[in-house]
C-alpha positions as CSV (number, residue, x, y, z in Angstrom):
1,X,-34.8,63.9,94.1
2,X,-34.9,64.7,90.5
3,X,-37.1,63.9,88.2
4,X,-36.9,60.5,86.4
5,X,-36.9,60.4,82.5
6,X,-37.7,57.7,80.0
7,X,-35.2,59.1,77.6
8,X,-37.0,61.7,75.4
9,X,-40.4,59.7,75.6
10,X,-42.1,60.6,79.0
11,X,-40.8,62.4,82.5
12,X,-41.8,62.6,85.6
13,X,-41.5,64.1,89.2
14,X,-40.3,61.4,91.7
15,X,-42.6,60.8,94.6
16,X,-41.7,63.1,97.5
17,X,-43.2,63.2,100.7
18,X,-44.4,66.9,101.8
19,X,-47.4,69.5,103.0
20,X,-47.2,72.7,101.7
21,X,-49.4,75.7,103.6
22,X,-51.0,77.9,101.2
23,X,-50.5,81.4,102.8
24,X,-50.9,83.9,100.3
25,X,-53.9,86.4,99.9
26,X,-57.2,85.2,97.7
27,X,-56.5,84.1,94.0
28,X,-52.4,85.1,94.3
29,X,-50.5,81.9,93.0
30,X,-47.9,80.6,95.0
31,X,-45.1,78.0,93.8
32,X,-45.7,74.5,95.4
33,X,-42.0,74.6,95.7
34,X,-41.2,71.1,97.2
35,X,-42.4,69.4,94.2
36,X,-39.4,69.4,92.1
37,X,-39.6,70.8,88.8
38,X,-40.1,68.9,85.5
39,X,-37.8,70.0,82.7
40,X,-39.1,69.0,79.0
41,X,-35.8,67.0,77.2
42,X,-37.1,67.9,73.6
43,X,-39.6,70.2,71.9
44,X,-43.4,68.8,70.7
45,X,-46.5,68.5,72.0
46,X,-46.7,66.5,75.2
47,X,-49.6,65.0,76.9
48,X,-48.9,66.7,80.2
49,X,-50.9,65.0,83.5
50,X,-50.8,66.4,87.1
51,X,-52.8,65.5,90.2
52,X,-52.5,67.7,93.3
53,X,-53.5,66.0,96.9
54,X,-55.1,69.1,99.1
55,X,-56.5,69.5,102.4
56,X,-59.1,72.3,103.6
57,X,-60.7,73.5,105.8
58,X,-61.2,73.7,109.6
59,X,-62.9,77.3,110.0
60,X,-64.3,78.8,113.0
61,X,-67.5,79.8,111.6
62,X,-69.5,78.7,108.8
63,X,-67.8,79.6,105.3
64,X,-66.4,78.9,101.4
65,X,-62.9,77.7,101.0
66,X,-61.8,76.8,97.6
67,X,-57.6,75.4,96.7
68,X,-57.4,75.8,92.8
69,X,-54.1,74.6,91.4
70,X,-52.3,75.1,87.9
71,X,-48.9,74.2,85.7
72,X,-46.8,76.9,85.3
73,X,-44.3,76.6,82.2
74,X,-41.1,79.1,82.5
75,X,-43.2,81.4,85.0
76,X,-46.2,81.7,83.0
77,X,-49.8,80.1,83.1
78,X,-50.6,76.6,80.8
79,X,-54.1,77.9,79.9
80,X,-56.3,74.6,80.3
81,X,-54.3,73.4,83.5
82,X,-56.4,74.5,86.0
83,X,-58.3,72.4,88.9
84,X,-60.4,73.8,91.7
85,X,-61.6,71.6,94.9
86,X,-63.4,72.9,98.0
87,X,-67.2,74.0,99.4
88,X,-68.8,75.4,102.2
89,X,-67.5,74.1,105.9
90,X,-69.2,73.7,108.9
91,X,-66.6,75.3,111.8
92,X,-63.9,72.1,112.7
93,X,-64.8,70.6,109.3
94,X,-62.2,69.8,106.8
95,X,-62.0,67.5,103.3
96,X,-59.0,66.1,101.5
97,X,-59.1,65.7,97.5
98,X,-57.3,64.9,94.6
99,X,-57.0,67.2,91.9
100,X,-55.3,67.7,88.5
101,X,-55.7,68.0,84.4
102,X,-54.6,66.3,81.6
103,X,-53.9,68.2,78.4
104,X,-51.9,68.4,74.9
105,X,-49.4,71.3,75.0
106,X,-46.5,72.4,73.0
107,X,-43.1,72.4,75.1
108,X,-39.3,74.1,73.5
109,X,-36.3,71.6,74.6
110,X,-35.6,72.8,78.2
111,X,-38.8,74.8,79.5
112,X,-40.2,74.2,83.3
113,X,-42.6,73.0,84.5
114,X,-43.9,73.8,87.8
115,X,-47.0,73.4,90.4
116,X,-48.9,76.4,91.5
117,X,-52.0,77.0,93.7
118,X,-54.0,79.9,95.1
119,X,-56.9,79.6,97.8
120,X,-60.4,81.5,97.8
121,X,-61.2,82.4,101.1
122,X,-58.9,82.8,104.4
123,X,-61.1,81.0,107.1
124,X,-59.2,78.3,108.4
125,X,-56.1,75.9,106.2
126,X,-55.3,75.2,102.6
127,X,-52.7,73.2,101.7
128,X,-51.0,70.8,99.2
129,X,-49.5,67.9,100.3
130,X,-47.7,64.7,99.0
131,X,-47.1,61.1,100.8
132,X,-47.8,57.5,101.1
133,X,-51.7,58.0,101.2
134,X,-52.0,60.2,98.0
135,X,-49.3,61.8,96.0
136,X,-49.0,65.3,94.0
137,X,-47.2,65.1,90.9
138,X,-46.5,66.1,87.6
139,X,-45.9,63.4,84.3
140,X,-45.4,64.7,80.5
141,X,-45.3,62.1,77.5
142,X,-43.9,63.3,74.3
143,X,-46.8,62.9,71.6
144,X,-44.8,64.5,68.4
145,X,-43.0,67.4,67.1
């Protein structure tokens, strides 16, 4: 689905329905790729919001498992967007959040935005997920040029 607009005031990602496996090693970002991408219509500063459903956990033995999650805008890091969930499980032991930030930033017409996430420490699952009982998604509203 793409993402739906209210002209040059506010965007969105549509809801979309997915779980997303964080597999890569400690701290190395990965692209949440089934949330579509948000493309800015017009340059300014936008009050950007994103919230990020995860799920972690389910070790064998006791340990720390962390998902931290961040906006990307044309490949690069929004300093200021970063969330982090997670704790210390007991082995079978698993927890499901929502995450996210809200923030001013300054956009050019046409950069894109896009979910990341990274997990801290490999015992067990991380993942980020999106569906009828908690949705990940991203929303920008123009504030001015």
């Amino acid at each position: 689905m793409a993402p739906r607009s209210g002209g040059s005031q506010w965007v969105q990602t549509d809801p979309v329905d997915f779980s997303h496996s964080i597999t890569s090693a400690d701290r190395a970002y990965e692209q949440i790729s089934e949330l579509p991408a948000l493309t800015i219509p017009n340059p300014g500063v936008w009050q950007v919001s994103y919230s990020a459903r995860t799920n972690i956990g389910n070790p064998a033995s006791v340990s720390g498992a962390f998902l931290h999650t961040a906006l990307f805008n044309n490949g690069a890091l929004i300093p200021g967007s970063e969330a982090l969930t997670g704790k210390t499980y007991n082995p079978g032991e698993s927890s499901q959040d929502t995450i996210g930030q809200t923030f001013l930033y300054t956009f050019k017409a046409g950069d894109v935005v896009r979910l990341y996430g990274y997990r801290i420490g490999q015992p067990g699952f991380a993942a980020v997920l999106s569906n009828g009982d908690g949705r990940t998604g991203i929303t920008a509203h123009w504030v001015s040029f």
